[in-house]
Every structure is written in C-alpha cells, then in structure tokens.
C-alpha positions as CSV (number, residue, x, y, z in Angstrom):
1,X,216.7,-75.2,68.2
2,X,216.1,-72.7,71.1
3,X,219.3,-70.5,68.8
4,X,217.1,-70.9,65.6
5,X,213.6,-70.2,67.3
6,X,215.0,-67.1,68.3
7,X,217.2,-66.0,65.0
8,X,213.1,-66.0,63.1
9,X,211.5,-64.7,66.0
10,X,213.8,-61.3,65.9
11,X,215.0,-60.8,62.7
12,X,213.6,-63.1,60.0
13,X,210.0,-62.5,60.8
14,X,210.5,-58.5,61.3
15,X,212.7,-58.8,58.0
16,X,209.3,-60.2,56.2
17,X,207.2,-57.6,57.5
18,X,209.3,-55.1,55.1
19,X,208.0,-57.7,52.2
20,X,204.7,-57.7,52.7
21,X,203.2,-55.0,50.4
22,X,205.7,-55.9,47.5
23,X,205.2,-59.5,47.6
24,X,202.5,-60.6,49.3
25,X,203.1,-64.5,47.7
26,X,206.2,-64.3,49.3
27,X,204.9,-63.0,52.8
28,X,201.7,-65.4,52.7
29,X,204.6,-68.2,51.8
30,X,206.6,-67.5,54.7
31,X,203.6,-67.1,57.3
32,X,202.6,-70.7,56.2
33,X,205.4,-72.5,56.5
34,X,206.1,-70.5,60.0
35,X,202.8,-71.5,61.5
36,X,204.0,-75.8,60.9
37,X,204.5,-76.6,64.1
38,X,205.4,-80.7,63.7
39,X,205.9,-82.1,60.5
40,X,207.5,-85.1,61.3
41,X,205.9,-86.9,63.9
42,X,208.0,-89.1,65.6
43,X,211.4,-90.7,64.6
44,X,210.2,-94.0,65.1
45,X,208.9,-96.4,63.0
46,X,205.7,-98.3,63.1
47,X,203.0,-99.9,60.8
48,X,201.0,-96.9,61.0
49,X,203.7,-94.6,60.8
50,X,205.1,-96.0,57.6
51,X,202.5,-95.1,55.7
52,X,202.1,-91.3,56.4
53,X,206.2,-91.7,56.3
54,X,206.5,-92.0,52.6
55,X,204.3,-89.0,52.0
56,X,206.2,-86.0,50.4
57,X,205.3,-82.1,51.9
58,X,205.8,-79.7,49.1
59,X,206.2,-76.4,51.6
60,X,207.0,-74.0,48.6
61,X,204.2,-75.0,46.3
C-alpha cells in the first residue's frame, strides 16, 4: 500500500494537474475519489455492519 500511496502521490496526482483546465470533470473526478480515505470499514462482519455492507459506492458517477 505504502508502494501505491506513493506511485499517486508523485506521478498520478502531478499527471492530473496537466488535466485540469481541459477537463475539469475529470480533475474534480479524480480529487474526489483521492480524498476517500476508508470505504470499507472493517473486514468483519456484524449485525450492524451487514447492513451498510450491502450498500453499493458508485465512485465514477
């Protein structure tokens, strides 16, 4: 993850900057989906857990 972290960090996110002004849907896209920081909670499963488990995230709507 630390490999990956750092791979957006230096290249991907300077990379996007380049976008910005010709597609902002794409840049404002990308800066969303960069700023989830925990999406999935735990691995384990519980009563309350179930619940939010079966919800679907649409990150490219």
């Amino acid at each position: 993850m630390d490999t990956a972290r750092g791979i957006l960090k230096t290249e991907l996110d300077t990379l996007i900057e380049l976008v910005k002004d010709k597609d902002r849907e794409l840049y404002d896209q990308y800066r969303a989906v960069r700023g989830i920081k925990d999406l999935g909670g735990s691995h384990r499963r519980s009563a309350d857990s179930a619940e939010t488990a079966s919800k679907e995230v649409d990150i490219a709507a």
